[in-house]
C-alpha positions in Angstrom: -18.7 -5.0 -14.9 -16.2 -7.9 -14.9 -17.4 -10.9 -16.5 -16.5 -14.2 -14.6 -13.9 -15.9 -16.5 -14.1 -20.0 -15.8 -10.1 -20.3 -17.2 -9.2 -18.7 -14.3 -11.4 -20.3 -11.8 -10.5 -23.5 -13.0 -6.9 -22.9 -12.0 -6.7 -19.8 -9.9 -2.8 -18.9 -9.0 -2.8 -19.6 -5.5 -3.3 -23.1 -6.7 -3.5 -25.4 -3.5 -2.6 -23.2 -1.2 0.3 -24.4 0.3 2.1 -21.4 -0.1 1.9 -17.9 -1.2 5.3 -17.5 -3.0 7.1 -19.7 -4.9 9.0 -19.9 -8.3 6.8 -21.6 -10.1 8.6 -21.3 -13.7 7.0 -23.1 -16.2 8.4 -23.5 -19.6 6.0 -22.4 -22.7 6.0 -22.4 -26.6 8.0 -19.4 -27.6 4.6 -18.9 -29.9 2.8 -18.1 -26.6 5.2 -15.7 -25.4 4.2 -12.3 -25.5 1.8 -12.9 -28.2 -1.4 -11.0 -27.0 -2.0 -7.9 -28.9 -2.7 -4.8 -26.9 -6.4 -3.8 -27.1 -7.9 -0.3 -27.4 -8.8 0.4 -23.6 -5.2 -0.7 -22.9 -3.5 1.2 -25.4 -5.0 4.3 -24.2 -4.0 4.0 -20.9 -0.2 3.6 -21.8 -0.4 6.2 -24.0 -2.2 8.8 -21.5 0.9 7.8 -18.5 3.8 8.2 -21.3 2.5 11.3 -22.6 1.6 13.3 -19.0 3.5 10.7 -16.5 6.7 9.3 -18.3 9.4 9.6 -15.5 6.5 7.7 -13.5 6.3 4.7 -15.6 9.9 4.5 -17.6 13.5 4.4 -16.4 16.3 3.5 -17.7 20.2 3.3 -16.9 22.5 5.2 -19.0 24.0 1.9 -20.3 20.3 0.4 -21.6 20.4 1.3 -25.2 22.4 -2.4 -26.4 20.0 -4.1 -24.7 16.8 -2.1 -25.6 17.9 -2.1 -29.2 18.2 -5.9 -29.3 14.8 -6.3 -27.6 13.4 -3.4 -30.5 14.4 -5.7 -33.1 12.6 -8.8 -32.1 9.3 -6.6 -31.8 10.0 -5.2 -35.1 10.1 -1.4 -33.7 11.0 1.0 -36.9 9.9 4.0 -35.5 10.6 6.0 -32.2 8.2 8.5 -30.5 9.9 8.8 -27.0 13.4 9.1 -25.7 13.6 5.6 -24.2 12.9 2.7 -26.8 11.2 0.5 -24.0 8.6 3.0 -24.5 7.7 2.5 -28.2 7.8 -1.5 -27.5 5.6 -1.4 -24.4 2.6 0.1 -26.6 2.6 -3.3 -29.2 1.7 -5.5 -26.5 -0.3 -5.8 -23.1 2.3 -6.7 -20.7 4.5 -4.2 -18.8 8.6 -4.8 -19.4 11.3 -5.0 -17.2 14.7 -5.4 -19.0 17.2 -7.0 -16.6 21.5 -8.1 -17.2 21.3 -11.8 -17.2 24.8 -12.1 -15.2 26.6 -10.4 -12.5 24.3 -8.4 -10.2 21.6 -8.7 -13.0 20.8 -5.3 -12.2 17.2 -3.3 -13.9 18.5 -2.0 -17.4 15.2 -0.5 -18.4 11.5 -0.7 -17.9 7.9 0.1 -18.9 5.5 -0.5 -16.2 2.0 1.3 -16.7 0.1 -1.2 -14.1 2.6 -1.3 -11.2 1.1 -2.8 -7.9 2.1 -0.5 -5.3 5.8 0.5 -6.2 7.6 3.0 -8.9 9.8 1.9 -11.2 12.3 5.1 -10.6 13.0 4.0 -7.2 14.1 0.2 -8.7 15.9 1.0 -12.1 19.4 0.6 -11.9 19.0 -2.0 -8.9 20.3 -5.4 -8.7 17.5 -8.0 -8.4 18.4 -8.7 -4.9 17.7 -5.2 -3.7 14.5 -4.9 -6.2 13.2 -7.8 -3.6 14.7 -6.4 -0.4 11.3 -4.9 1.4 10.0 -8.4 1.2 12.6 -10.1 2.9 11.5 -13.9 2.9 10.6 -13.6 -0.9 14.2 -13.2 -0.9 15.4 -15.9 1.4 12.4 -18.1 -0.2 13.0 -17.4 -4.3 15.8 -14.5 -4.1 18.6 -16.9 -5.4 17.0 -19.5 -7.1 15.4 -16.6 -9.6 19.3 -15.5 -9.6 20.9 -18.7 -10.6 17.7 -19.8 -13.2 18.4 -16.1 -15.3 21.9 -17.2 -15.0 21.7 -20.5 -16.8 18.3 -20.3 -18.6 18.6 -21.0 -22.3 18.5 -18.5 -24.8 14.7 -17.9 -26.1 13.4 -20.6 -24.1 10.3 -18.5 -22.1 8.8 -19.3 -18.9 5.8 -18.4 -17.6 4.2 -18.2 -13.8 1.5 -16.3 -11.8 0.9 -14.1 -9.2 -1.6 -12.4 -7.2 -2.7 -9.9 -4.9 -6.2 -8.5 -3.7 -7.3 -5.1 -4.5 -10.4 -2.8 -3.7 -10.9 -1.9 -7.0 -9.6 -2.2 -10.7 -7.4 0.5 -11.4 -4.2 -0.5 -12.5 -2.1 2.7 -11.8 -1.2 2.0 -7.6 2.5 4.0 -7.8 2.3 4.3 -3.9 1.9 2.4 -0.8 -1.9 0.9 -0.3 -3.9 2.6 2.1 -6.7 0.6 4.3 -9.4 -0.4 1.8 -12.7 1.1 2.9 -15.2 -0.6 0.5 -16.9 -3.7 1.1 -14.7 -7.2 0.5 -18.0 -8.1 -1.9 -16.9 -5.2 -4.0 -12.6 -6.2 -3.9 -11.0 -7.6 -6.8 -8.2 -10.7 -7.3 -5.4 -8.6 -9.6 -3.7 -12.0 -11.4 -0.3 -11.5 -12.8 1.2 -13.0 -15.1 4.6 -13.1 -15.9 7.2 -14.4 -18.0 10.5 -14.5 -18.1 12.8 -15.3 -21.0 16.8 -14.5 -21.9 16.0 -13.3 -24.6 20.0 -13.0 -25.7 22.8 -13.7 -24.0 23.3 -10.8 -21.8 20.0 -9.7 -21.5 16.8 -11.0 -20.0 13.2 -9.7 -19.8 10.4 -9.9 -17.0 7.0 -9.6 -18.0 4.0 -8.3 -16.2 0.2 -9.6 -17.8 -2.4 -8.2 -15.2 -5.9 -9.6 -15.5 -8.9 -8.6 -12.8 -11.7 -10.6 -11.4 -13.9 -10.3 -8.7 -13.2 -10.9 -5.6 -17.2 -12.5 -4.6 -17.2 -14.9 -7.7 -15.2 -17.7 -5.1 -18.3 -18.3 -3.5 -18.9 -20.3 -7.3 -15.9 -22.1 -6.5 -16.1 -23.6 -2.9 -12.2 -25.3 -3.3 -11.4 -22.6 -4.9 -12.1 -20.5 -1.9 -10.9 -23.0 0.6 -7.3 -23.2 -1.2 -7.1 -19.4 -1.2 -8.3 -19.1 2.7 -5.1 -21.8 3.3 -2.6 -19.5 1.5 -4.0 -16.4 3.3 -3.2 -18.3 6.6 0.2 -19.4 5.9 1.7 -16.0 5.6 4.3 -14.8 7.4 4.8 -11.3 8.5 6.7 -10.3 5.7 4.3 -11.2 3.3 1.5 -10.1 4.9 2.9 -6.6 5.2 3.7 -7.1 1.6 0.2 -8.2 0.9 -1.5 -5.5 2.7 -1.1 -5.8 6.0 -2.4 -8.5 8.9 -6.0 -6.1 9.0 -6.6 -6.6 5.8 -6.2 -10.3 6.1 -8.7 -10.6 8.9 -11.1 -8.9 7.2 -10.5 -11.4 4.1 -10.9 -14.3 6.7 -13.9 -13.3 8.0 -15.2 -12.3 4.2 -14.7 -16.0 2.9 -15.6 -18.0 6.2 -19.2 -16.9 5.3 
């Protein structure tokens, strides 16, 4: 069972509520950046998709290996177990990677994405970041080109950090397809909290980090603004996002969930 963990309640990532998506980069020590040591359970679970899933959870364009050797180097990799070197570097920390050209159409060089919230990385790599974002088409109108422009002109190793979020009826962090209606109780859903980084890490190259941390869902009721901010952000979706978020049933059933 998921302990409660205050840090997060005391500054949940929907913040205030006034809206569900924004950029939200904030800068942080390049100490704190990718720092956090991959524990046992965690390990396991990457290992177990890259040994019996790998297409599932790796890709990479033909023209990666510059920038994945660059990125090896600054996690110290010396030795390689699988074909793509994004591999090896996923397995020294907890976040999943997404390798991304800093300029033109920035497309996805390579990624390692073991907790993937409803999408598969073989049907993104190669992509340029406008089309990675294209089902969700006011995340692009909203934050499409204003991600664009801040890979563009971000400094070199200067990290950023922001948060996302999504709802979930359980804890599993392996969702490759589409979510299907949830059929459990909302008492027994879960808040999946991203968070990610982003940092040009050289010149040509940037990387996208993916953190994903769990709580549960009925711990708001601790937290009564909590719970009021997140009803506000629920409300002010459009359809776009709520189709991205699970669609408008789902939603209703939150509503009514947290109005009690």
């Amino acid at each position: 069972m998921l302990a409660k963990d205050p840090t997060f309640w005391r500054n949940p990532p929907w913040g205030d509520g006034k809206q569900k998506y924004r950029l939200g980069l904030k800068p942080i020590p390049l100490n704190q950046w990718l720092n956090r040591e991959i524990g046992p359970k965690l390990f396991d679970h990457k290992i177990n998709l890259l040994n019996n899933r790998y297409e599932d959870v790796i890709g990479a364009t033909s023209d990666a290996a510059e920038a994945q050797e660059i990125l090896g180097k600054k996690f110290n990799i010396k030795k390689r177990k699988y074909p793509d070197l994004i591999a090896d570097i996923s397995l020294v920390i907890q976040d999943d990677l997404c390798l991304l050209r800093s300029s033109g159409n920035q497309e996805l060089l390579a990624a390692s994405v073991c907790s993937p919230s409803y999408w598969n990385v073989k049907t993104k790599i190669g992509k340029p970041l406008n089309e990675i974002h294209k089902p969700v088409t006011t995340l692009n109108e909203k934050i499409g080109e204003r991600i664009s422009k801040f890979i563009r002109q971000a400094p070199v190793m200067k990290p950023f950090a922001r948060q996302n979020w999504l709802i979930h009826g359980d804890t599993k962090r392996f969702h490759l397809t589409e979510e299907q209606p949830l059929q459990n109780d909302p008492s027994e859903w879960f808040i999946r909290s991203e968070k990610e980084t982003l940092c040009r890490f050289h010149e040509d190259y940037s990387l996208f980090t993916i953190n994903v941390l769990f709580q549960p869902l009925n711990i708001i009721f601790d937290y009564p603004e909590q719970k009021q901010n997140l009803v506000k952000s629920l409300e002010r979706l459009d359809k776009d996002e709520s189709d991205y978020f699970g669609g408008s049933k789902k939603i209703t059933i939150l509503l009514d969930y947290l109005s009690g």
